[in-house]
PyMOL commands that place a pseudoatom at each C-alpha (Angstrom):
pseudoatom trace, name=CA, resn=UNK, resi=1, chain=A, elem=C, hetatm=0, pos=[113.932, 68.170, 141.333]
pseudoatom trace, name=CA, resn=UNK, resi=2, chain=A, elem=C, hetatm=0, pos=[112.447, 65.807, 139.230]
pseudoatom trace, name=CA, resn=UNK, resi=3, chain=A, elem=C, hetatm=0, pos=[115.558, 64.775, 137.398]
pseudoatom trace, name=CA, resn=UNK, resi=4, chain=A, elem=C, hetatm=0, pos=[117.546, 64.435, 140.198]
pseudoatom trace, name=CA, resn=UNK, resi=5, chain=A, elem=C, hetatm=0, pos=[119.555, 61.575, 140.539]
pseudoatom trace, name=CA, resn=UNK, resi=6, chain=A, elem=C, hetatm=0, pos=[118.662, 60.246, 136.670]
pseudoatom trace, name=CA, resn=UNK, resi=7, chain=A, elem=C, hetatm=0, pos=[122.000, 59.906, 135.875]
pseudoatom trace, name=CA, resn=UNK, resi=8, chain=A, elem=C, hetatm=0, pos=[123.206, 56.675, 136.344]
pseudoatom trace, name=CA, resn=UNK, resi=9, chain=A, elem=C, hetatm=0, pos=[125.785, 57.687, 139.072]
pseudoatom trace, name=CA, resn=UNK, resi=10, chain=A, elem=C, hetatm=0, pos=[123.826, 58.138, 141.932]
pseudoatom trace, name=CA, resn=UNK, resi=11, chain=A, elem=C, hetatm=0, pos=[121.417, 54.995, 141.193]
pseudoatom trace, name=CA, resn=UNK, resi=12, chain=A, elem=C, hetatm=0, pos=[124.038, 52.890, 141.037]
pseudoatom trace, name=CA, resn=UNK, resi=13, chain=A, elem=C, hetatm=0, pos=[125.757, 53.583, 144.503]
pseudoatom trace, name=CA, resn=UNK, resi=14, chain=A, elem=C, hetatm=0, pos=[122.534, 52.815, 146.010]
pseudoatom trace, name=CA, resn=UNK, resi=15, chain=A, elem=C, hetatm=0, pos=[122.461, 49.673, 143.905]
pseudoatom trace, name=CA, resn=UNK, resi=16, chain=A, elem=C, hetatm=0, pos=[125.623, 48.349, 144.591]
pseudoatom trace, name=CA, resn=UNK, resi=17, chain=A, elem=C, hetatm=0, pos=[124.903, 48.514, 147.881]
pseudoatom trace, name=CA, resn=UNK, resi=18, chain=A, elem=C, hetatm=0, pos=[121.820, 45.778, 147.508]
pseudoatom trace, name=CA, resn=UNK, resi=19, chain=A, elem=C, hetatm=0, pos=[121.518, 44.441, 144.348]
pseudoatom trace, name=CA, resn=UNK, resi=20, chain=A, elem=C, hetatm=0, pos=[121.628, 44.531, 140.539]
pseudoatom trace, name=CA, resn=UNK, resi=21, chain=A, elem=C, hetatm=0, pos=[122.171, 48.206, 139.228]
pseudoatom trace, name=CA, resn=UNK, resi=22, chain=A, elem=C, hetatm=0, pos=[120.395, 47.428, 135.692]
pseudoatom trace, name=CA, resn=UNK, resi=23, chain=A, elem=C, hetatm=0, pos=[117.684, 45.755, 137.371]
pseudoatom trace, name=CA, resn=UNK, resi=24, chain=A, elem=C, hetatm=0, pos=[116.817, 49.093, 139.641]
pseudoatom trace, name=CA, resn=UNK, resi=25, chain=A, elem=C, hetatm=0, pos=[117.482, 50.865, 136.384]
pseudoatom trace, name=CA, resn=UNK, resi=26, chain=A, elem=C, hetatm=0, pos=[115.324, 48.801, 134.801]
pseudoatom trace, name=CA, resn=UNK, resi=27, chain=A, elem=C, hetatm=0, pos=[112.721, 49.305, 137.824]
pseudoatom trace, name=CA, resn=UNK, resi=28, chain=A, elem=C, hetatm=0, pos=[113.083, 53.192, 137.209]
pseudoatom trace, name=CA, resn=UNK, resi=29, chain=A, elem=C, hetatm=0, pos=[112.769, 53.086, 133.651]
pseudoatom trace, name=CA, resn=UNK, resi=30, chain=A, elem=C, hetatm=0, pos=[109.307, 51.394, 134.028]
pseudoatom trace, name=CA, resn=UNK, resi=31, chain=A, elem=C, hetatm=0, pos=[107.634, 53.743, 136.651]
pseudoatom trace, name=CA, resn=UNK, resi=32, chain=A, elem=C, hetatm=0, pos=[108.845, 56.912, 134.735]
pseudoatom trace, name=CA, resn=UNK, resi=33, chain=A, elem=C, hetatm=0, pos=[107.239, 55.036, 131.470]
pseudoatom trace, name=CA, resn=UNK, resi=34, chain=A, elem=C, hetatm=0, pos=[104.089, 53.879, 133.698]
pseudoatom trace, name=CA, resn=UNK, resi=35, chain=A, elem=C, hetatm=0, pos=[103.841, 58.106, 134.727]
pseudoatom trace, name=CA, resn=UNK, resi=36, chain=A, elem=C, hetatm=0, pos=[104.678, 59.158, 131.471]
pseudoatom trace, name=CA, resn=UNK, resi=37, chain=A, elem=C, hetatm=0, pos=[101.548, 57.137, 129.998]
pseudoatom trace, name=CA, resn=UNK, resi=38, chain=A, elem=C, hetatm=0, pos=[98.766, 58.264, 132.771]
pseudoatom trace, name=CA, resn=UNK, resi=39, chain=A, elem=C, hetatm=0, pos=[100.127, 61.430, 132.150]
pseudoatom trace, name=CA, resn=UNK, resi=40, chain=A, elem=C, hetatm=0, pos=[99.505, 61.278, 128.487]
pseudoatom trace, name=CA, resn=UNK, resi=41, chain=A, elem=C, hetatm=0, pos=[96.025, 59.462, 128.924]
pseudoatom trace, name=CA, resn=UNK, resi=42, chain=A, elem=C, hetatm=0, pos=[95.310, 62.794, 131.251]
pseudoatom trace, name=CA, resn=UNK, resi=43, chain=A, elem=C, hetatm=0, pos=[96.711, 64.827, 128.011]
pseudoatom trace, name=CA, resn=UNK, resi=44, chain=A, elem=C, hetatm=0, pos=[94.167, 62.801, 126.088]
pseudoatom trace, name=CA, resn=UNK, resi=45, chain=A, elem=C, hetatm=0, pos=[91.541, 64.008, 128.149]
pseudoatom trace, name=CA, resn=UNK, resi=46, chain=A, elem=C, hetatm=0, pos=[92.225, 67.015, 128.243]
pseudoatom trace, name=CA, resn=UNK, resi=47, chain=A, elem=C, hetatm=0, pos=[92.612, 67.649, 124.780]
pseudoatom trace, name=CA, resn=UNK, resi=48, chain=A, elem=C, hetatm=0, pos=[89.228, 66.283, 123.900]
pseudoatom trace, name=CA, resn=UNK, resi=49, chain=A, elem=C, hetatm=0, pos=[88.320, 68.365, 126.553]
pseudoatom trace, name=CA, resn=UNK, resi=50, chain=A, elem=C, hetatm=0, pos=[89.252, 71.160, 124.907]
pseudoatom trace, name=CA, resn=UNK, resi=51, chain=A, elem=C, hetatm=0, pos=[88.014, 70.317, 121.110]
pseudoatom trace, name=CA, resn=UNK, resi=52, chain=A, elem=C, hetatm=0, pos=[84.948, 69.933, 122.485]
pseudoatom trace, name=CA, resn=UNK, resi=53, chain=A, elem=C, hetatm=0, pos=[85.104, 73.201, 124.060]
pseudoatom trace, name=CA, resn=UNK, resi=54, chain=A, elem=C, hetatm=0, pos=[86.537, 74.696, 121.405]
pseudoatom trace, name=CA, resn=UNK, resi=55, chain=A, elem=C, hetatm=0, pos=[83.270, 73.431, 119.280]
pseudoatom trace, name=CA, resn=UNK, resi=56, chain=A, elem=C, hetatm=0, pos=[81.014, 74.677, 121.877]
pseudoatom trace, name=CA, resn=UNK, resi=57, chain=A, elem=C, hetatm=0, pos=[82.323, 78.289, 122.099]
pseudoatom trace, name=CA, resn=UNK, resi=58, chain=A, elem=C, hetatm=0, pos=[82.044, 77.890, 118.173]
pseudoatom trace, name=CA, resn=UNK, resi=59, chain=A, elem=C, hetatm=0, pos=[78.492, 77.380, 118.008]
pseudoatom trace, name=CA, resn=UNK, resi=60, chain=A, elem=C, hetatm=0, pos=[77.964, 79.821, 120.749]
pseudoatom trace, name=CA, resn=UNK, resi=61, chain=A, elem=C, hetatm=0, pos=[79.518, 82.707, 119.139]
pseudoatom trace, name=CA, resn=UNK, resi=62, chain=A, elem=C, hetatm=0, pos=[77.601, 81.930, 115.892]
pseudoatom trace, name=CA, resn=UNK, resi=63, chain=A, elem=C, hetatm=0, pos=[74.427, 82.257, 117.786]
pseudoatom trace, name=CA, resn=UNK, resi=64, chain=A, elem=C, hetatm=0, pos=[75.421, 85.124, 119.116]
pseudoatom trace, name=CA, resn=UNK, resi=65, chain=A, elem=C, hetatm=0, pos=[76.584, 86.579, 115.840]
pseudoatom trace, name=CA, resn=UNK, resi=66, chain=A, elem=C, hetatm=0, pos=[72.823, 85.600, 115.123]
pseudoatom trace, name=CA, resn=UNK, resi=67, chain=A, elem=C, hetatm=0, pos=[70.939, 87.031, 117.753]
pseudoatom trace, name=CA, resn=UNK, resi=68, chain=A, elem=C, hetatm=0, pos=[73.039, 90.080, 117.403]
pseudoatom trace, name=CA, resn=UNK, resi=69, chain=A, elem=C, hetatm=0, pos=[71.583, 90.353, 113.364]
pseudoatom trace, name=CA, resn=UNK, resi=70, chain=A, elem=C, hetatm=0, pos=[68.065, 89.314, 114.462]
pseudoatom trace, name=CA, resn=UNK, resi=71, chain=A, elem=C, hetatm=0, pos=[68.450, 92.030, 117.017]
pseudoatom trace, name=CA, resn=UNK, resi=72, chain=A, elem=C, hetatm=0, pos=[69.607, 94.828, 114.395]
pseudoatom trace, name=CA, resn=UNK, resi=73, chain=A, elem=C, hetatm=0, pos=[66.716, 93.986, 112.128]
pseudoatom trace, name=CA, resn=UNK, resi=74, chain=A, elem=C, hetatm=0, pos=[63.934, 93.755, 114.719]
pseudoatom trace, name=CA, resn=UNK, resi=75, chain=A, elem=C, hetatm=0, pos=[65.182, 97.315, 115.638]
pseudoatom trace, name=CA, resn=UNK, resi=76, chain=A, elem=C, hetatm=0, pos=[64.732, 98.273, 112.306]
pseudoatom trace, name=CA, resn=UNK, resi=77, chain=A, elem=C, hetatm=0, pos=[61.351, 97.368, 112.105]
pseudoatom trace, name=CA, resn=UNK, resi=78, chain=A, elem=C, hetatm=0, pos=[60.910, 98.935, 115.058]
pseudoatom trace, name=CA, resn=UNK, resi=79, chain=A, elem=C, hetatm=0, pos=[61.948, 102.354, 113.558]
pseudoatom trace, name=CA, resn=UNK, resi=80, chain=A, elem=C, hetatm=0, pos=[60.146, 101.601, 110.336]
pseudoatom trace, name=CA, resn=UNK, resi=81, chain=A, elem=C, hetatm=0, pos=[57.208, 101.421, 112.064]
pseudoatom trace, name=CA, resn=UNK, resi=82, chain=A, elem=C, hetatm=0, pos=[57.488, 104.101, 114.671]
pseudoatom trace, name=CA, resn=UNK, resi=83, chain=A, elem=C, hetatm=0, pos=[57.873, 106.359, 111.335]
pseudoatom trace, name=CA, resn=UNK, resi=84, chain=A, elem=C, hetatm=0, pos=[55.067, 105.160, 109.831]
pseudoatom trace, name=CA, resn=UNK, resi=85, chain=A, elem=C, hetatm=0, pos=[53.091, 106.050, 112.845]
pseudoatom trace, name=CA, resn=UNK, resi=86, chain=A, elem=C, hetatm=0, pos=[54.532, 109.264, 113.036]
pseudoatom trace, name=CA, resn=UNK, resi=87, chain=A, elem=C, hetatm=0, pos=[53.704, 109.848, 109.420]
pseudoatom trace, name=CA, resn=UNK, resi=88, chain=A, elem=C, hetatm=0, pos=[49.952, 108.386, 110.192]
pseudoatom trace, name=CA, resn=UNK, resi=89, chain=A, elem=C, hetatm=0, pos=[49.697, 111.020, 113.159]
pseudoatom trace, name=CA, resn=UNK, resi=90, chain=A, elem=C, hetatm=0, pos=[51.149, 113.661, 111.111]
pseudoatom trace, name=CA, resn=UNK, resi=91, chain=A, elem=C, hetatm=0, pos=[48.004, 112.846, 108.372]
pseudoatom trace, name=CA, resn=UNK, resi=92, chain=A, elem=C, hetatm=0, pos=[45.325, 112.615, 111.047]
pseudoatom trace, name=CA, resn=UNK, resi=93, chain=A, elem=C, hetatm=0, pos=[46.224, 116.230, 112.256]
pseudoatom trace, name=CA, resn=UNK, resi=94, chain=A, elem=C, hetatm=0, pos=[46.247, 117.071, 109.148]
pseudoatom trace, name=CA, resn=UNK, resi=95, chain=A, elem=C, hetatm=0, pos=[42.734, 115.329, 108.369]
pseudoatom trace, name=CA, resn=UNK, resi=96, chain=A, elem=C, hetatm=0, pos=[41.217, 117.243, 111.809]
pseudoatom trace, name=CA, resn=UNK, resi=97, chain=A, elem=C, hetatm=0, pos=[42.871, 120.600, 110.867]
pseudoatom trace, name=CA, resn=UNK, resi=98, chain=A, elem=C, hetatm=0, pos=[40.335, 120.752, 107.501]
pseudoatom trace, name=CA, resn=UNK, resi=99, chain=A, elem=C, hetatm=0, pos=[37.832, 119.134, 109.404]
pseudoatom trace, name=CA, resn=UNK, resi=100, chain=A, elem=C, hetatm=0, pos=[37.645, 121.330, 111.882]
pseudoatom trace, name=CA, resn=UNK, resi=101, chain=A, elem=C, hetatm=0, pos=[38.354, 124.713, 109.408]
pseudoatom trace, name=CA, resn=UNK, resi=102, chain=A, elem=C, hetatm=0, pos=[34.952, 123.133, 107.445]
pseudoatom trace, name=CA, resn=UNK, resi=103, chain=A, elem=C, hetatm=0, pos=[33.025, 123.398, 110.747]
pseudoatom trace, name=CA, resn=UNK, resi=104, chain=A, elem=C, hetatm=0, pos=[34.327, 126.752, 111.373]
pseudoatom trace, name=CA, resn=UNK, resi=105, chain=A, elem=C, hetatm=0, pos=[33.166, 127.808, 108.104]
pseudoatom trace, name=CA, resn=UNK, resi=106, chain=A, elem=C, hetatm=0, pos=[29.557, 125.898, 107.858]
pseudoatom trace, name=CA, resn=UNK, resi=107, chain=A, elem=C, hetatm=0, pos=[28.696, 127.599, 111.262]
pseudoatom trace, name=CA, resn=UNK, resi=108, chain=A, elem=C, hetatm=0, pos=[29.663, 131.026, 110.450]
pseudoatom trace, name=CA, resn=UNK, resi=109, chain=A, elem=C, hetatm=0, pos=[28.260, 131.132, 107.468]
for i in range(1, 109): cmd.bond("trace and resi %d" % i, "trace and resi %d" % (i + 1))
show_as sticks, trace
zoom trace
């Protein structure tokens, strides 16, 4: 495990055995600080990493948001218009129907 011999007991029986126990202590202390800051520079990283992200899916999602409105209305014209062509249809047969009744009547009469 990572903590594993931490405690001061077992570094110092393999100290004794060759040297100074505060200076391998000391040695210890200084690597775990060393990995301790890379790892934090990595946390650094990826924490801008992140905010940026973060920013991105932002501005994504109001785009979408966006599109999605831009979509809604151009359906809506769309359907305004398809009724209006309906109604325009609905005239002409209309328009044809008297036509077409006028003829009826200025031949057969």
């Amino acid at each position: 495990m990572w903590f594993e011999g931490i405690s001061g007991q077992a570094s110092l029986g393999r100290i004794a055995k060759g040297g100074n126990a505060t200076e391998g202590l000391t040695d210890r202390l200084l690597s775990a600080e060393r990995e301790a800051g890379f790892h934090e520079r990595d946390m650094s990283a990826f924490e801008r990493e992140r905010i940026d992200l973060e920013h991105r899916v932002n501005r994504m999602e109001a785009e979408l948001e966006s599109l999605r409105k831009r979509r809604l209305e151009a359906y809506a014209r769309w359907w305004n218009a398809r009724d209006d062509r309906d109604r325009a249809r609905h005239v002409c047969r209309r328009i044809r129907r008297k036509i077409d009744k006028m003829r009826r009547r200025a031949n057969g009469a």
